[in-house]
C-alpha positions in Angstrom: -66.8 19.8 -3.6 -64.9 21.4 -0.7 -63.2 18.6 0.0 -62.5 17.5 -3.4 -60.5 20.7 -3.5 -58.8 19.9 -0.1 -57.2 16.9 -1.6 -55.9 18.1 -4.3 -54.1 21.0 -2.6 -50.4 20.8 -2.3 -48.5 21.7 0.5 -44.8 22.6 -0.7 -42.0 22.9 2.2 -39.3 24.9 1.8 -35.5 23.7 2.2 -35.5 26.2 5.1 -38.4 24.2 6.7 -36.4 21.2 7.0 -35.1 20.3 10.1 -31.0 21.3 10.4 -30.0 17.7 10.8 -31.8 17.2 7.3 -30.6 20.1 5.4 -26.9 18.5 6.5 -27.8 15.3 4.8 -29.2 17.4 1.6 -25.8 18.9 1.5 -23.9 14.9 1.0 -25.1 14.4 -2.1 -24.5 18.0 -3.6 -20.7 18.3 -5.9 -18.4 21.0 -5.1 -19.7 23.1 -7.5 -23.4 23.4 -6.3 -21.9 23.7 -2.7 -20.0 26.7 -3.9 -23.0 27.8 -5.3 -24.8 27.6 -2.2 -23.0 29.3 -0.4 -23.9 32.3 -2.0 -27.4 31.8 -1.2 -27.8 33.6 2.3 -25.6 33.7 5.6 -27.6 30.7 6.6 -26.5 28.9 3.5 -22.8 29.4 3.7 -22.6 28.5 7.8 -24.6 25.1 7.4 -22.5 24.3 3.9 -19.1 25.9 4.3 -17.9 23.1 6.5 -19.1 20.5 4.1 -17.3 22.2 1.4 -14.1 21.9 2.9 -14.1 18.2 4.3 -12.6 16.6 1.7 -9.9 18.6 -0.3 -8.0 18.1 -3.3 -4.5 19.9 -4.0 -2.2 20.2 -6.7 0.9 21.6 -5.8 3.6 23.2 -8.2 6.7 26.2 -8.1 4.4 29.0 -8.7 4.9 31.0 -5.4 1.6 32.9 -6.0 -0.5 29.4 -5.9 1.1 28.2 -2.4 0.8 31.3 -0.7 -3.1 31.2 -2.0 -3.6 27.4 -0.8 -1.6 28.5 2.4 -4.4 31.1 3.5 -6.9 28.7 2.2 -5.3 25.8 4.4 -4.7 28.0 8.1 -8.5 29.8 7.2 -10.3 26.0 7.0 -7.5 23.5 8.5 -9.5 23.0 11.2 -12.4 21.6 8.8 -10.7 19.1 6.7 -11.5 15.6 7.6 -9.7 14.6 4.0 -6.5 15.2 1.9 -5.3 14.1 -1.3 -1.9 15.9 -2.7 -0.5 15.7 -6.3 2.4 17.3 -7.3 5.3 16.8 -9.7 7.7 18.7 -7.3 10.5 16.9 -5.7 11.5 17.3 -1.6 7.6 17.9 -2.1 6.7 16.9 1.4 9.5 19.3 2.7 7.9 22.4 0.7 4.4 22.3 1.7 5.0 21.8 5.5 5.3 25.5 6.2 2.6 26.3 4.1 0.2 24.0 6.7 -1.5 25.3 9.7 0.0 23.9 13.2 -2.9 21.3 13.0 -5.4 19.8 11.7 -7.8 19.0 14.3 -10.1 16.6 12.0 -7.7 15.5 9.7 -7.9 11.3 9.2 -7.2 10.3 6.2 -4.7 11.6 3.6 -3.3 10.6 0.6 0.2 11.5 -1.5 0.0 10.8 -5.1 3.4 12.5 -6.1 7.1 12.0 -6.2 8.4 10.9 -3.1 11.9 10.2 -3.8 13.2 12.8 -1.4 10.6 12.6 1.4 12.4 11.8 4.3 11.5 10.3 8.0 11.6 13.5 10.3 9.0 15.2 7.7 6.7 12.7 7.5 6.8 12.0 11.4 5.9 15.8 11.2 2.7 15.6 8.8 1.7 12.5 11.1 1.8 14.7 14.3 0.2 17.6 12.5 -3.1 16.3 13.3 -4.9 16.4 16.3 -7.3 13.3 15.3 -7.2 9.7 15.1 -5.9 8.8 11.8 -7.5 6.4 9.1 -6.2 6.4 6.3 -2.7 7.3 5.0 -1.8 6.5 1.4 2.3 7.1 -0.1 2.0 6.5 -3.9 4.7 7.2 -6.4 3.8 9.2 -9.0 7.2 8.9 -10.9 9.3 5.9 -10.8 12.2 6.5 -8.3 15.4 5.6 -8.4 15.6 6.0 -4.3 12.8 5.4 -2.1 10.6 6.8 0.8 12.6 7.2 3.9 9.4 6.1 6.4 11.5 4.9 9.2 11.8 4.7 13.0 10.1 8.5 13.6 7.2 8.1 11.0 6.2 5.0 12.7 6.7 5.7 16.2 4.3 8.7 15.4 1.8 6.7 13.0 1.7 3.5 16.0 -0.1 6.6 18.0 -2.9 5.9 15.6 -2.7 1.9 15.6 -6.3 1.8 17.2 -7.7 3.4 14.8 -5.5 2.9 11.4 -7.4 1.3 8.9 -5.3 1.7 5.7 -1.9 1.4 5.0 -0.3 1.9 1.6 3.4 2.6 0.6 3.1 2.0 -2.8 6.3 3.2 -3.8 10.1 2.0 -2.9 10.6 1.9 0.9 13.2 -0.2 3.0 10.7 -0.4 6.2 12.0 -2.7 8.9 10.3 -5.9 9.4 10.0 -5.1 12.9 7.5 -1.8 12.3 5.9 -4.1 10.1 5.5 -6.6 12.6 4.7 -4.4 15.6 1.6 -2.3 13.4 0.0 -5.7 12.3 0.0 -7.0 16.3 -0.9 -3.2 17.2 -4.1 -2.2 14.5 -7.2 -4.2 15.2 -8.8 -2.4 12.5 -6.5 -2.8 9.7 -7.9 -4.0 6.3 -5.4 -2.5 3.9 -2.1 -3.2 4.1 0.3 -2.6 1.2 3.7 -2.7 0.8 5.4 -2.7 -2.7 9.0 -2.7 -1.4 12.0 -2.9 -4.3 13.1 -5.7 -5.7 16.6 -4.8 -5.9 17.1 -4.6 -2.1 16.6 -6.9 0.9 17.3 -4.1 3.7 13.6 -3.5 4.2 9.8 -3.8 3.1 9.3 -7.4 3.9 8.5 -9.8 6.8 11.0 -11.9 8.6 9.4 -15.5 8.8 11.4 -16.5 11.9 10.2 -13.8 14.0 7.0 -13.1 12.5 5.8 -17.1 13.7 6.6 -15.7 17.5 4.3 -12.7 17.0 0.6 -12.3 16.8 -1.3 -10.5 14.9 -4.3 -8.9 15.8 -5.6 -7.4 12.4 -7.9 -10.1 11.9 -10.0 -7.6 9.2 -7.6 -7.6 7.0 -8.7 -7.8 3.0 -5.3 -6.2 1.6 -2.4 -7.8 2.4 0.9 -7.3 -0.4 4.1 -7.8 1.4 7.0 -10.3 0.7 7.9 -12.8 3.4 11.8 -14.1 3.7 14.3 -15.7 5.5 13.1 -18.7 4.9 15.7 -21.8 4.3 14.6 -23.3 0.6 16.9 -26.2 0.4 15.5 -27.5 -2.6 16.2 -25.2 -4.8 19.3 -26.8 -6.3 19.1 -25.7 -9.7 21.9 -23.3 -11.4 21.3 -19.3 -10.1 23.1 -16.8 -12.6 26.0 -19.9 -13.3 26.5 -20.2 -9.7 25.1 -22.5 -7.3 21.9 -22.2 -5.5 23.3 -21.9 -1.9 26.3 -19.7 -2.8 24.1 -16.5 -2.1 20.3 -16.9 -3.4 18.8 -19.5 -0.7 19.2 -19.3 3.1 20.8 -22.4 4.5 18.8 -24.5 6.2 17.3 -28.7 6.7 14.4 -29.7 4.8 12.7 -30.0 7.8 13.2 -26.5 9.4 11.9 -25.6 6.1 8.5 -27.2 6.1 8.2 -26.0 10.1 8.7 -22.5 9.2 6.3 -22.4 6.2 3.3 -24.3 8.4 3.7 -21.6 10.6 3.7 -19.2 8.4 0.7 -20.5 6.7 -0.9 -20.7 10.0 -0.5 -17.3 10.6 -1.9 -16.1 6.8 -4.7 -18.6 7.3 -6.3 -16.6 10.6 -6.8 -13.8 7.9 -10.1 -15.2 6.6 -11.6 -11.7 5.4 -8.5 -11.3 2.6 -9.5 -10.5 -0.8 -6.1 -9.7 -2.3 -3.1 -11.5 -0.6 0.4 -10.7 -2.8 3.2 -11.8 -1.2 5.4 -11.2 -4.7 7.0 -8.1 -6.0 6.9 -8.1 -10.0 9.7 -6.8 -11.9 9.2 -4.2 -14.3 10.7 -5.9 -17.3 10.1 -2.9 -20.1 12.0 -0.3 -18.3 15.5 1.1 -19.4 16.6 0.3 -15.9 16.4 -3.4 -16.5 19.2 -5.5 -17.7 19.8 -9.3 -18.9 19.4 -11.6 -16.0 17.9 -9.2 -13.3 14.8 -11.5 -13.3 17.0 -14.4 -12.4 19.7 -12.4 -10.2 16.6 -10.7 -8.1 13.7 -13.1 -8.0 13.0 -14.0 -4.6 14.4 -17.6 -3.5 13.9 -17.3 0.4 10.1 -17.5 0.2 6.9 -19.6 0.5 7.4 -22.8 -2.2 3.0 -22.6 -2.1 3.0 -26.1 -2.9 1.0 -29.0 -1.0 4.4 -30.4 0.6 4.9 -27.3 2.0 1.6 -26.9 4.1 -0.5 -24.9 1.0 -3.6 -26.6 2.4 -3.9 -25.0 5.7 -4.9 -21.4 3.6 -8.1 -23.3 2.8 -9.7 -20.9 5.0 -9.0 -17.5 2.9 -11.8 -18.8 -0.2 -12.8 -15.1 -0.7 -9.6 -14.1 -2.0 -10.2 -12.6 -5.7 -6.4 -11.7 -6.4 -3.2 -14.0 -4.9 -0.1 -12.3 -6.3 3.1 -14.5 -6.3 4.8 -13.0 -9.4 8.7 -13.2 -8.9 8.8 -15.8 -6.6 10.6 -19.3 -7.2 8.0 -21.1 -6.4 6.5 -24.6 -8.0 2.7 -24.5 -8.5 2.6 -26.1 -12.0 1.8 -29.4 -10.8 -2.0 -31.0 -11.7 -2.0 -31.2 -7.9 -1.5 -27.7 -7.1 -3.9 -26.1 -9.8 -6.5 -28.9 -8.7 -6.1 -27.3 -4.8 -6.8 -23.8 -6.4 -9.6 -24.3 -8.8 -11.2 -26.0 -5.6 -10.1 -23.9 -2.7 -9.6 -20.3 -4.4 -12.2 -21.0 -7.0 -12.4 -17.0 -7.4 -8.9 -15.9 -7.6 -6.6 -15.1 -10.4 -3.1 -16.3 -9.5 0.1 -14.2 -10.8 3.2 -15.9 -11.0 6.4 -15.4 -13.5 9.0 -16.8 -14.8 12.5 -16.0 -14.5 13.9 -15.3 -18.1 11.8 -13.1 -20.5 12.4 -12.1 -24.2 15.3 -9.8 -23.1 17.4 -12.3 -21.2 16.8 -15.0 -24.4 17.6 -12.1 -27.1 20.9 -12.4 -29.1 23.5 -10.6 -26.6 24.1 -7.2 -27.8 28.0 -5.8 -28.5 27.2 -3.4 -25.1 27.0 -6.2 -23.1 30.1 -8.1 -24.3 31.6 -5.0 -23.0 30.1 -4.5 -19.8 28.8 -8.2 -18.7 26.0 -9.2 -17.1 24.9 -8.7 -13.5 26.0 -12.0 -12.3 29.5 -11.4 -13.6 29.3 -8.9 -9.9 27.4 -11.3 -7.9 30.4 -11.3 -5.2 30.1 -7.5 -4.8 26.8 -8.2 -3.1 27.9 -11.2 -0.9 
């Protein structure tokens, strides 16, 4: 009878039983709102969940002076706990504003993300916010919140401070309008052995920045070889032909880089050489599309910006040595003049890429076949300038 009654006596441990390192893996799976809770428990409470709390942070920032001088004392009180960042704000010269409100440092900060306008962020502050932490950084994420009409100015002092971190940097995102060299490009994928995002959107309507140069990039090498992100445009290659009519003008007069047929095929084998090593890829865009519903776009900027200097992606041009990358999932190539429509192409893909969905586009839409409209008998179209930019 006794020990009947022994086994079916329960022994119940208390949470402060557990062993410290347990109670700290308790605390992963609790949301912010039970950790605030907790830590009005006890003393004990609010010194093992208090850091926890303030790991990963979440601010919105706006023009009330009362909130920033709150999230100011907030930020120099638990700086020094904040492994995490994301920032939203609808503020412009955003970055600019909350740099005084920071603490000196962050001495755990690796990973931070911008979802806000960044249309007046310049290079000195965000070599500043770079330098402001005393840990290895991770992560760093630029997305535009607003569609810009200039872009982020991350230049020669933001990376010179984020090539500090190249050991260590394992995403990379710009997704907004930049005009990055193709040298800091260059020099972070032969620098960042862990690298697996890497994600420049660029603008279409420039060629100053936010693309790879193909001649120099085939003398370089890479060391990222865990990269599954890669969405960057590759030019400056010689596309000879291309011979069809650009915006009424001739092919060579501005659109594709002079060149043999020959230099052409060498440039693109090496190039594909160079994408092939990058067998972990799941997404691999190496086209920018346009954004053909907004008011900023006219008749013919499809045609007039598409991207002519670029990978042709077709068997003749060396397609087949990125056999290797089959675990790609998304290959983005919208924008690009490019001749994939073959049986023989989309026979290479259904057998090589069998998981990917393949974006290209054309380059006329329902705008540039419309009826023209009175306006632009007035004005013209954007070819009618096409010397302005030569």
């Amino acid at each position: 009878m006794e020990q009947e009654q022994e086994s079916n006596t329960t022994y119940v441990t208390s949470f402060g039983d557990l062993p410290p390192e347990v109670q700290v893996m308790v605390a992963r799976y609790l949301t912010r709102h039970d950790l605030t809770v907790c830590l009005r428990v006890c003393r004990a409470w609010k010194e093992l969940y208090h850091p926890r709390l303030w790991e990963h942070i979440d601010i919105y920032w706006d023009k009330k002076e009362t909130r920033r001088r709150a999230i100011s004392r907030a930020l120099k009180a638990n700086g020094h706990l904040i492994h995490s960042l994301k920032f939203r704000s609808e503020v412009y010269c955003v970055l600019e504003d909350f740099l005084p409100f920071c603490p000196p440092k962050f001495q755990q900060l690796t990973s931070a993300e911008f979802d806000c306008s960044l249309e007046f962020v310049n290079d000195p502050d965000i070599a500043q916010f770079i330098d402001m932490s005393s840990a290895k950084w991770r992560r760093l994420v630029f997305r535009e919140s607003i569609r810009p009409k200039l872009g982020i100015e991350f230049s020669r002092k933001s990376f010179d401070a984020l090539l500090k971190h190249a050991d260590t940097l394992e995403i990379f995102r710009l997704e907004t309008r930049n005009s990055v060299e193709d040298t800091y490009i260059d020099r972070l994928l032969c620098t960042a052995p862990r690298l697996k995002e890497l994600y420049l959107s660029g603008n279409y309507e420039t060629s100053l920045g936010g693309w790879l140069d193909a001649r120099k990039i085939v003398k370089s090498e890479w060391v990222c070889q865990d990269l599954e992100v890669f969405h960057c445009r590759i030019g400056n290659i010689p596309r000879p032909e291309i011979t069809r009519t650009i915006c009424r003008k001739p092919a060579v007069k501005r659109h594709v880089k002079r060149g043999t047929m020959e230099e052409s095929i060498d440039i693109q084998r090496q190039v594909y050489t160079k994408l092939a090593r990058l067998t972990k890829l799941r997404e691999l865009r190496l086209g920018l599309p346009m954004d053909t519903k907004s008011k900023d776009y006219f008749r013919g900027n499809k045609e007039y910006w598409r991207q002519y200097d670029c990978l042709a992606m077709t068997l003749e041009s060396g397609l087949d040595i990125l056999k290797s990358l089959g675990n790609l999932r998304t290959v983005g190539l919208e924008d690009m003049e490019i001749y994939i429509d073959d049986d023989k192409e989309q026979t290479w893909f259904a057998e090589n890429w069998p998981h990917a969905t393949i974006g290209q586009s054309d380059y006329t839409t329902d705008v540039d076949n419309a009826p023209v409209h009175p306006d632009e008998l007035v004005y013209g179209s954007l070819s009618d300038f096409e010397d302005l930019f030569d």
